[in-house]
DRENVORO-618469 format. One record per residue (C-alpha): residue in three letters; z, x, y. Coordinates in pm, whole numbers, plus 50000, padded with zeros to 5 digits. Last residue first. Example, Ala and Ser with C-alpha at 12.3 -4.5 7.8 and 13.67 -1.06 7.14 Angstrom:
REM residues 2
["Ser",[50714,51367,49894]]
["Ala",[50780,51230,49550]]
This chain:
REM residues 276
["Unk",[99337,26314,17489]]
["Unk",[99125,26071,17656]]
["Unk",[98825,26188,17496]]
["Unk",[98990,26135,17153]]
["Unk",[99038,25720,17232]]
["Unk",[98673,25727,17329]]
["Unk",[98576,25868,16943]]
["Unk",[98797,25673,16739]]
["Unk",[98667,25347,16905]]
["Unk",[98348,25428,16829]]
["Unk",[98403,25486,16493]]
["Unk",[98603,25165,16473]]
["Unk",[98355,25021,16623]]
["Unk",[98039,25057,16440]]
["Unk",[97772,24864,16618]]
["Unk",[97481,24786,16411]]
["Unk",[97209,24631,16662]]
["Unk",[96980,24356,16555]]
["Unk",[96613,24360,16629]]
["Unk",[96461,24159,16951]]
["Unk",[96300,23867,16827]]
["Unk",[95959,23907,17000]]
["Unk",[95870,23563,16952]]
["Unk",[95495,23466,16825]]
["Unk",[95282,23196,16972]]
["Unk",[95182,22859,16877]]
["Unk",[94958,22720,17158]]
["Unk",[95097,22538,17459]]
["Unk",[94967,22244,17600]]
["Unk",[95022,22021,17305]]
["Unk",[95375,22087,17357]]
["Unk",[95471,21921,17618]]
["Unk",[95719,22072,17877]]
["Unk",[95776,21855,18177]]
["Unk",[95716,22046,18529]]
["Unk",[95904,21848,18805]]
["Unk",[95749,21908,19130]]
["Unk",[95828,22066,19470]]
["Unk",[95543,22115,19734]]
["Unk",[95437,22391,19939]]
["Unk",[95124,22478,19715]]
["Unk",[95372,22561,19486]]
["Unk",[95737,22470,19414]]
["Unk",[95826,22437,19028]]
["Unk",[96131,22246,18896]]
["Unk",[96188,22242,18514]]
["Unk",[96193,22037,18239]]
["Unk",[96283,22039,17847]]
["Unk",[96424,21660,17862]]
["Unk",[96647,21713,17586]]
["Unk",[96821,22027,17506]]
["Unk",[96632,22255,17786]]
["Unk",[96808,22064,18124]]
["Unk",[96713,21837,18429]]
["Unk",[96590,22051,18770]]
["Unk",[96724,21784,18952]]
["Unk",[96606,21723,19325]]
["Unk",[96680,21553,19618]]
["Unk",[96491,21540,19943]]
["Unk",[96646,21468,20234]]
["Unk",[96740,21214,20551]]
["Unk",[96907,21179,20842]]
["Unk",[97234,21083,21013]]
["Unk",[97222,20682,20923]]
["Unk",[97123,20745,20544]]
["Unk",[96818,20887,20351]]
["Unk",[96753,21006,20029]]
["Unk",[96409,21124,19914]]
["Unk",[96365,21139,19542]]
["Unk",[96308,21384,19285]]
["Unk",[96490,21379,18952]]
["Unk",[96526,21524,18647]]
["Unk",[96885,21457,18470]]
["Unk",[97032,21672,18246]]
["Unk",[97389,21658,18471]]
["Unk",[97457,21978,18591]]
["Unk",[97154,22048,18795]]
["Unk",[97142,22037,19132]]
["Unk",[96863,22107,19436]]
["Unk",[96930,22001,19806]]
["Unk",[96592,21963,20037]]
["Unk",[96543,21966,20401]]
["Unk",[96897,22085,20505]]
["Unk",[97060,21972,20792]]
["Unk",[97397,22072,20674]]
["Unk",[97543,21689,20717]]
["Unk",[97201,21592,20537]]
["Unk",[97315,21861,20238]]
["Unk",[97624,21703,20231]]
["Unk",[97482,21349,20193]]
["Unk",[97241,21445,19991]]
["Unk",[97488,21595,19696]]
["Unk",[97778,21297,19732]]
["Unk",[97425,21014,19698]]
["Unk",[97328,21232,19400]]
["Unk",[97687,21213,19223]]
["Unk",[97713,20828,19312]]
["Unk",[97352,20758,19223]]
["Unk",[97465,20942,18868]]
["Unk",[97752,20724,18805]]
["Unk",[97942,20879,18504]]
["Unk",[97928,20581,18338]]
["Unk",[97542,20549,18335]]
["Unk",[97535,20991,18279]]
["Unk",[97744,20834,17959]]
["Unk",[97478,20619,17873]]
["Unk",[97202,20881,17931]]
["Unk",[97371,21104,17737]]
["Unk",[97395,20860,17430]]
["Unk",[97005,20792,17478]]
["Unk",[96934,21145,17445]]
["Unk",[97120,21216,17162]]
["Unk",[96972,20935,16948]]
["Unk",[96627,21035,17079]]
["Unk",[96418,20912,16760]]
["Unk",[96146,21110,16593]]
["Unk",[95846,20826,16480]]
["Unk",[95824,20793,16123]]
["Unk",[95626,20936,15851]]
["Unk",[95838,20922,15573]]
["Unk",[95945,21297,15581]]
["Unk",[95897,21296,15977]]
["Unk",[96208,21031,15960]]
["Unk",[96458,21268,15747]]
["Unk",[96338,21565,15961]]
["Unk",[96457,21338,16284]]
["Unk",[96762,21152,16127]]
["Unk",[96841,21552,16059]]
["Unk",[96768,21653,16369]]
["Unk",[96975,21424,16525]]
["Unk",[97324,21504,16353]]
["Unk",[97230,21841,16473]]
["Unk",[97240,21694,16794]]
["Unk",[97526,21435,16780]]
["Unk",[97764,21771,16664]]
["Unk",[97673,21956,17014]]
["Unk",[97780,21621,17193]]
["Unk",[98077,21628,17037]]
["Unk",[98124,22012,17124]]
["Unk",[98092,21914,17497]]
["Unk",[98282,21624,17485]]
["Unk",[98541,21837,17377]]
["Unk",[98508,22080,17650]]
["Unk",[98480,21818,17911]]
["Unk",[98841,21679,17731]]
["Unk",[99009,22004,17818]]
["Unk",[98829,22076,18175]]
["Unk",[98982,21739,18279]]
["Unk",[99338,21857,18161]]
["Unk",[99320,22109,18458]]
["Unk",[98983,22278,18613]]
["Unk",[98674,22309,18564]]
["Unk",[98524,21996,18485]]
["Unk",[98622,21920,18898]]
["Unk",[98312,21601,18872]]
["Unk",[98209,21730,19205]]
["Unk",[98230,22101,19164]]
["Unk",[97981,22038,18845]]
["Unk",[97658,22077,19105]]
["Unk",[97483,22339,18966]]
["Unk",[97407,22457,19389]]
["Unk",[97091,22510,19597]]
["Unk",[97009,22402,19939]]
["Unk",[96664,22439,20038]]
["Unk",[96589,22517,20424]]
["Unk",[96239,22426,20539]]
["Unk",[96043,22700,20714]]
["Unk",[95770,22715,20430]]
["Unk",[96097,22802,20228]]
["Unk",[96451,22936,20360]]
["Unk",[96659,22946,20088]]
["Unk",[97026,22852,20046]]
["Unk",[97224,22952,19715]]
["Unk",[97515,22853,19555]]
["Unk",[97788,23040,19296]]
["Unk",[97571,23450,19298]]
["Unk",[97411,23676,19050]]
["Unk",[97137,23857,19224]]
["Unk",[96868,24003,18976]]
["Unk",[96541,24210,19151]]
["Unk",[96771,24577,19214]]
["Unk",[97094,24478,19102]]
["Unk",[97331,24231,19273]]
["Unk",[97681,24078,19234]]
["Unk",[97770,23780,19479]]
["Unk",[97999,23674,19197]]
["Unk",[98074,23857,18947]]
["Unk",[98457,23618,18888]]
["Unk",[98214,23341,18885]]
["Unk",[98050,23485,18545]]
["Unk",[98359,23308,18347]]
["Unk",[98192,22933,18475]]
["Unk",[97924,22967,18268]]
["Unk",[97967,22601,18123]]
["Unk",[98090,22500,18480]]
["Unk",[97745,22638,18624]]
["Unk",[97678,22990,18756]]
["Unk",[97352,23028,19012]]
["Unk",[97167,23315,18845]]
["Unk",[96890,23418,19106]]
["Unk",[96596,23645,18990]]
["Unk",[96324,23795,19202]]
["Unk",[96015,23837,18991]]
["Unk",[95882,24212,19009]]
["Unk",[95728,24255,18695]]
["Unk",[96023,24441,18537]]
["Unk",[96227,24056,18668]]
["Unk",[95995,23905,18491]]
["Unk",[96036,24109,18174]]
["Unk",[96388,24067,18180]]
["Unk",[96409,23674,18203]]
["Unk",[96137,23788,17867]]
["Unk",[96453,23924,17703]]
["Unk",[96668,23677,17795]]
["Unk",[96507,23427,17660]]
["Unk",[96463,23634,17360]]
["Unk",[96781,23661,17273]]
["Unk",[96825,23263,17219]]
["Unk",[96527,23293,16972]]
["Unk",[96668,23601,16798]]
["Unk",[96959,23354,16711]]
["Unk",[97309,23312,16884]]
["Unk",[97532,23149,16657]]
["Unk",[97844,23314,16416]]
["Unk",[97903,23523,16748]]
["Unk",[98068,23261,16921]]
["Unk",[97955,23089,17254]]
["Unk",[98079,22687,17269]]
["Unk",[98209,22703,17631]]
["Unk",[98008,23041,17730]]
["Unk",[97723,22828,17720]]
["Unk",[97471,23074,17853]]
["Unk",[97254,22916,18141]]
["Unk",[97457,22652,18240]]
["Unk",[97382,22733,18584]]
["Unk",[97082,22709,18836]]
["Unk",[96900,22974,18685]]
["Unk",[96659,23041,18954]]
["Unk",[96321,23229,18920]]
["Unk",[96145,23379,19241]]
["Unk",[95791,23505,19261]]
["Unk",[95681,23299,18942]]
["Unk",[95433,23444,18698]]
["Unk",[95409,23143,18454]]
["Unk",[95321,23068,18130]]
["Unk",[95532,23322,17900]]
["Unk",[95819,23105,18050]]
["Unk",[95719,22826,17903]]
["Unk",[95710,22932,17587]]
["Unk",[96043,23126,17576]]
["Unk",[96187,22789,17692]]
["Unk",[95985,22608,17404]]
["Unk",[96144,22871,17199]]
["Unk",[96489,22823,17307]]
["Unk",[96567,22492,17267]]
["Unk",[96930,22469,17308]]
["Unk",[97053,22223,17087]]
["Unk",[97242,22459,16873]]
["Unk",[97423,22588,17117]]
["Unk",[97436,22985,17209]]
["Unk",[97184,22908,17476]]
["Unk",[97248,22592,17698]]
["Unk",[96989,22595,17882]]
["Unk",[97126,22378,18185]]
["Unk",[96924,22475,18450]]
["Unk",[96550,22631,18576]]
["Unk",[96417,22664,18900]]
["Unk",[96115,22763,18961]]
["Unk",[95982,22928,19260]]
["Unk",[95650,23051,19365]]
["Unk",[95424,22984,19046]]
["Unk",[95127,23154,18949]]
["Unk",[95029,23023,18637]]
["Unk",[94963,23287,18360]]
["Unk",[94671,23274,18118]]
["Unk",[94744,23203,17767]]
């Protein structure tokens, strides 16, 4: 497949080291384009439910070819997000192409673009509310495997796949009052002067123009890789959400980067006689 040039995507809520994390439709995609700047706006690696019973070749190999844009000259932001929240102690690290950082502002086609995850306005990091977010979090992990197996069970008799997930994070996005957590986002970024203000956090897509009595601006959500599989691309000086289908994109094989034996005791043995 031929490569799209692309001049910035921005990509959230991936999730890997879950086990709805759809990592080779992500690899996919990202095998399709040649972006000049790539931004992980958070949620990236789940740090929340990360063990080292779960994180497949597939999950690797995300960041393996995140790599191999950056050894083709792609400039790489990683915005951290509540579930990555342990990286905010790096922040404002940088290394050659990759820049690790909390928010980000961007000067495009001279229009300033405001970019954040967007979880400091529901505080899931911090106190008793970070508890039950965690919880929610592994429920909500539990609803998807649940999912694909009402899914395989369905395909067997020739049904249509069902969204049970989906429609249970849409109900509690309802509760969590989305408008309210968009309206909070433009109206900071209007109060900035900012043209556009970009979030993730809640696996929503979205583009819409929001306006109040001190200006208006456009604002965007990049969505997620569990359930809506969507990203934002800007070219040809305009934003749009890019919906993974696919139909559009040939089977192709994963590099699944080999396993590494570590043997630490040995290891261990060794540094500790260094420092005698």
């Amino acid at each position: 497949m031929e490569k799209r040039a692309v001049d910035v995507v921005v990509i959230s809520d991936v999730h890997l080291g879950t086990y709805g994390c759809r990592a080779k439709e992500l690899v996919a995609y990202l095998k399709s384009i040649l972006p000049n700047i790539l931004i992980l706006n958070g949620d990236i690696i789940d740090g929340w439910q990360f063990t080292k019973r779960y994180f497949p070749g597939s999950h690797m190999a995300v960041i393996k070819e995140v790599l191999n844009l950056i050894t083709k000259g792609t400039r790489v932001f990683y915005i951290t997000g509540n579930h990555d929240e342990l990286l905010r102690r790096y922040s404002d690290f940088q290394l050659s192409h990759f820049t690790l950082t909390d928010k980000l502002v961007l000067e495009i086609d001279n229009k300033m673009t405001w970019i954040f995850h967007g979880d400091v306005f529901d505080n899931t990091t911090k106190g008793g509310a970070k508890v039950l977010a965690k919880l929610g979090s592994n429920g909500y992990g539990a609803l998807i495997l649940f999912n694909r197996f009402v899914n395989f069970v369905l395909k067997a008799f020739g049904r249509e796949k069902l969204s049970i997930s989906k429609n249970v994070m849409a109900g509690v996005n309802k509760m969590a009052k989305i408008d309210q957590f968009e309206q909070i986002a433009a109206e900071l970024a209007i109060e900035k002067r900012y043209d556009y203000v970009i979030c993730g956090h809640i696996h929503q897509p979205q583009k819409r123009v929001i306006e109040n009595e001190k200006g208006k601006v456009t604002y965007l959500n990049s969505g997620d890789w569990v359930e809506h599989l969507t990203a934002l691309e800007y070219r040809q000086n305009e934003w749009n959400i890019f919906e993974y289908n696919e139909k559009d994109f040939p089977q192709t094989a994963i590099d699944i980067p080999a396993k590494v034996n570590v043997l630490t005791d040995e290891i261990s043995f060794y540094i500790n006689s260094l420092a005698i």
